[in-house]
DOVEX-501192 format. One record per atom (N, C-alpha, C): residue in one letter; atom name; x, y, z. Coordinates in steps of 0.02 Angstrom, whole numbers. Example, Ala and Ser with C-alpha at 12.3 -4.5 7.8 and 13.67 -1.06 7.14 Angstrom:
# residues 2
residu	atome	xx	yy	zz
A	N	660	-284	390 .
A	CA	615	-225	390 .
A	C	660	-165	390 .
S	N	642	-112	354 .
S	CA	684	-53	357 .
S	C	645	2	394 .
***
This chain:
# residues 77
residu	atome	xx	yy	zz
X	N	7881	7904	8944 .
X	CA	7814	7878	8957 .
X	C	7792	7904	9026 .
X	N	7720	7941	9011 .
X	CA	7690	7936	9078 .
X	C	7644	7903	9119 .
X	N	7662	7871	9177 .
X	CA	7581	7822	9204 .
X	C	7540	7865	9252 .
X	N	7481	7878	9255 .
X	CA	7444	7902	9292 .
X	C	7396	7837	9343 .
X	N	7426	7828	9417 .
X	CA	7406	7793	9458 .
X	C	7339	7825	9484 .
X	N	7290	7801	9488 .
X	CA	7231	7799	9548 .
X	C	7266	7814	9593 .
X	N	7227	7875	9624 .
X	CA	7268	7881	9689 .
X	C	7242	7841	9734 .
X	N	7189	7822	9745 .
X	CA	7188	7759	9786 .
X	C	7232	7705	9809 .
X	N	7256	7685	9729 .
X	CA	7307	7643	9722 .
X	C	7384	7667	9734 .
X	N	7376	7713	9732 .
X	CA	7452	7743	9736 .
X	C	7458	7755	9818 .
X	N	7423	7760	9828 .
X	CA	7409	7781	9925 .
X	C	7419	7707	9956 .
X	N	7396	7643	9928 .
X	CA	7412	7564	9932 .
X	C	7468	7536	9923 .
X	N	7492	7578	9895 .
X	CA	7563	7571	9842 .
X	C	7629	7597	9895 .
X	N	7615	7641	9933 .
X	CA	7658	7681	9943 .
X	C	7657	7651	10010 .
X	N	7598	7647	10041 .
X	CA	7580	7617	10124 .
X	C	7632	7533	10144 .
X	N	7610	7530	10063 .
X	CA	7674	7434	10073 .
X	C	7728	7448	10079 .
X	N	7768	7501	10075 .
X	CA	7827	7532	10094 .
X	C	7890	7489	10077 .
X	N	7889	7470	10001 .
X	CA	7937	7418	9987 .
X	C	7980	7447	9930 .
X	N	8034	7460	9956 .
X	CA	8091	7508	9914 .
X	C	8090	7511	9826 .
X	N	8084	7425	9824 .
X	CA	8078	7422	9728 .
X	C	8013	7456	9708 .
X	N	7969	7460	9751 .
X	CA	7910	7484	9724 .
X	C	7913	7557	9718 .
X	N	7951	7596	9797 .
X	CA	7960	7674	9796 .
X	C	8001	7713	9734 .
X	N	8060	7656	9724 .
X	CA	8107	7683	9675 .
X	C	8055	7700	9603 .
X	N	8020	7643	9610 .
X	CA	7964	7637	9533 .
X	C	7944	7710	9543 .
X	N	7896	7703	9583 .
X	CA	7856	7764	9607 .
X	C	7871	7844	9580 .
X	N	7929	7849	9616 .
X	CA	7983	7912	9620 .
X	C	8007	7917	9532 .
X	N	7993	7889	9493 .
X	CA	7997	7894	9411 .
X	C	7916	7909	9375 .
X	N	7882	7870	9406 .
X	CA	7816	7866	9366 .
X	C	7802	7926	9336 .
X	N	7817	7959	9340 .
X	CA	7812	8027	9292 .
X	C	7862	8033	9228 .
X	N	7902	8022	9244 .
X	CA	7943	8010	9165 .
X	C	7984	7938	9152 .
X	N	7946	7863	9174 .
X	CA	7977	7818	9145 .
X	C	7995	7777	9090 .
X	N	8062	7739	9069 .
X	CA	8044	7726	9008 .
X	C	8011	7680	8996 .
X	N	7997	7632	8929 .
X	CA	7958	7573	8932 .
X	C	7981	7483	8990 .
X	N	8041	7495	8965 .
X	CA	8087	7443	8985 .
X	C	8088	7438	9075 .
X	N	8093	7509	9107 .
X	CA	8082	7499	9190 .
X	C	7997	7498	9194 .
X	N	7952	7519	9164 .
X	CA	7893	7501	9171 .
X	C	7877	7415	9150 .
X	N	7922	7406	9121 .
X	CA	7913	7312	9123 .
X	C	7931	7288	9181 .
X	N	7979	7329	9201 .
X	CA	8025	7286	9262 .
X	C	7958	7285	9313 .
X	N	7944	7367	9322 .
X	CA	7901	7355	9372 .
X	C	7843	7325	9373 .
X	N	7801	7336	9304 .
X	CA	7724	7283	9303 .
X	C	7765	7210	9334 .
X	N	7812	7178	9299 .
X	CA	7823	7110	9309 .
X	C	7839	7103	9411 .
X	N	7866	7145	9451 .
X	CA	7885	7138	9491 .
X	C	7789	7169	9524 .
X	N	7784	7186	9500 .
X	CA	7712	7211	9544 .
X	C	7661	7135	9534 .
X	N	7632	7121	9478 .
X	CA	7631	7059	9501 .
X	C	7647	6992	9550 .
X	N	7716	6997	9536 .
X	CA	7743	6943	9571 .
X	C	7745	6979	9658 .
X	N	7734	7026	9668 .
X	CA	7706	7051	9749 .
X	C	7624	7047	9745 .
X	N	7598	7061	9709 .
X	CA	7521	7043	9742 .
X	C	7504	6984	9744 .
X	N	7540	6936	9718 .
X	CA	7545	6844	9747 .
X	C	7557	6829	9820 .
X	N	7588	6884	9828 .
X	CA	7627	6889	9921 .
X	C	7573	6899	9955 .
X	N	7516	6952	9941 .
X	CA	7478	6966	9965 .
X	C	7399	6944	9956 .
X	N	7408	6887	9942 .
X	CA	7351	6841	9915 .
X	C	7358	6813	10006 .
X	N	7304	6783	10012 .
X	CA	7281	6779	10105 .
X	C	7252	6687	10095 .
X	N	7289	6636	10139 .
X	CA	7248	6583	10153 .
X	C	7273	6544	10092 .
X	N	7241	6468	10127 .
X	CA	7244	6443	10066 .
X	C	7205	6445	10019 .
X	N	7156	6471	10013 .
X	CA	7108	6460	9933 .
X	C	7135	6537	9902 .
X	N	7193	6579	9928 .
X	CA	7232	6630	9895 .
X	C	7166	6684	9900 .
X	N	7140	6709	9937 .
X	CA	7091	6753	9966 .
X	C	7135	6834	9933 .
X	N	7095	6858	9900 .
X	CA	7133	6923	9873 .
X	C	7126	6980	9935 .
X	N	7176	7052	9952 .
X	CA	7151	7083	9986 .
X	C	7173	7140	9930 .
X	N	7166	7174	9991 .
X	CA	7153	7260	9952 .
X	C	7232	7269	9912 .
X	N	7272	7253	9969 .
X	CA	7332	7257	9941 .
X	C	7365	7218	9861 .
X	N	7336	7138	9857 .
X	CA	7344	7107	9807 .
X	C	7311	7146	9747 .
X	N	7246	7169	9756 .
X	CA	7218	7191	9697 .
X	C	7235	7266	9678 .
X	N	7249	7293	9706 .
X	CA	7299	7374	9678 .
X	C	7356	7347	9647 .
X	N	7389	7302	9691 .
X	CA	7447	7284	9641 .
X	C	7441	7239	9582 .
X	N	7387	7230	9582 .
X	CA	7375	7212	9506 .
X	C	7357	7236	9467 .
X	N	7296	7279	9481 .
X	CA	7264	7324	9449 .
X	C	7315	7369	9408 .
X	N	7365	7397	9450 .
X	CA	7418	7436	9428 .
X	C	7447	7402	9381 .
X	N	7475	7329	9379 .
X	CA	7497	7298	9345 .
X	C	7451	7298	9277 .
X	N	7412	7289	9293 .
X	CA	7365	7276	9207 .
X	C	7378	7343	9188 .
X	N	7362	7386	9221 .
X	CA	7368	7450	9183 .
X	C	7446	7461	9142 .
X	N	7485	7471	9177 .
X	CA	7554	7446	9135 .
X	C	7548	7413	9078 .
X	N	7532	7362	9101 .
X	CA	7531	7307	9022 .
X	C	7506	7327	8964 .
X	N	7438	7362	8993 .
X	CA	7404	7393	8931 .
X	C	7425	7463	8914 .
X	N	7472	7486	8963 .
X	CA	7522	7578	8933 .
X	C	7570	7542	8889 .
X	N	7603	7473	8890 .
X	CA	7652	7454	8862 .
X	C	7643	7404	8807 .
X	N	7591	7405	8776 .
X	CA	7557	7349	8749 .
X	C	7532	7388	8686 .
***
């Protein structure tokens, strides 16, 4: 399977500099379905991290990593 990131998002992606995400990264060109679960599910559960305040204020960072995430869901769906 191949995912094609926004580079926008992939430039967001890469700037959070968080190893589970690089390792993802460094495949996205030929991953299978099963580590593309791993990672939608773990990409989610990081753009919760990056939710701001208490009323959970989204930033740039939360919403690439979601965005990415939906996209997954729907390559794997």
């Amino acid at each position: 399977m191949q995912l094609k990131i926004d580079e926008k998002d992939l430039l967001i992606l890469k700037d959070i500099n968080d190893p589970k995400i690089n390792k993802y990264l460094s495949k996205i060109e030929n991953i299978n379905e099963n580590e593309a679960i791993e990672f939608m599910e773990y990409l989610y559960d990081k753009s919760n991290e990056y939710l701001k305040g208490e009323d959970y204020t989204e930033t740039p960072e939360s919403t690439s990593l979601e965005k990415v995430a939906d996209y997954i869901y729907d390559k794997t769906n």
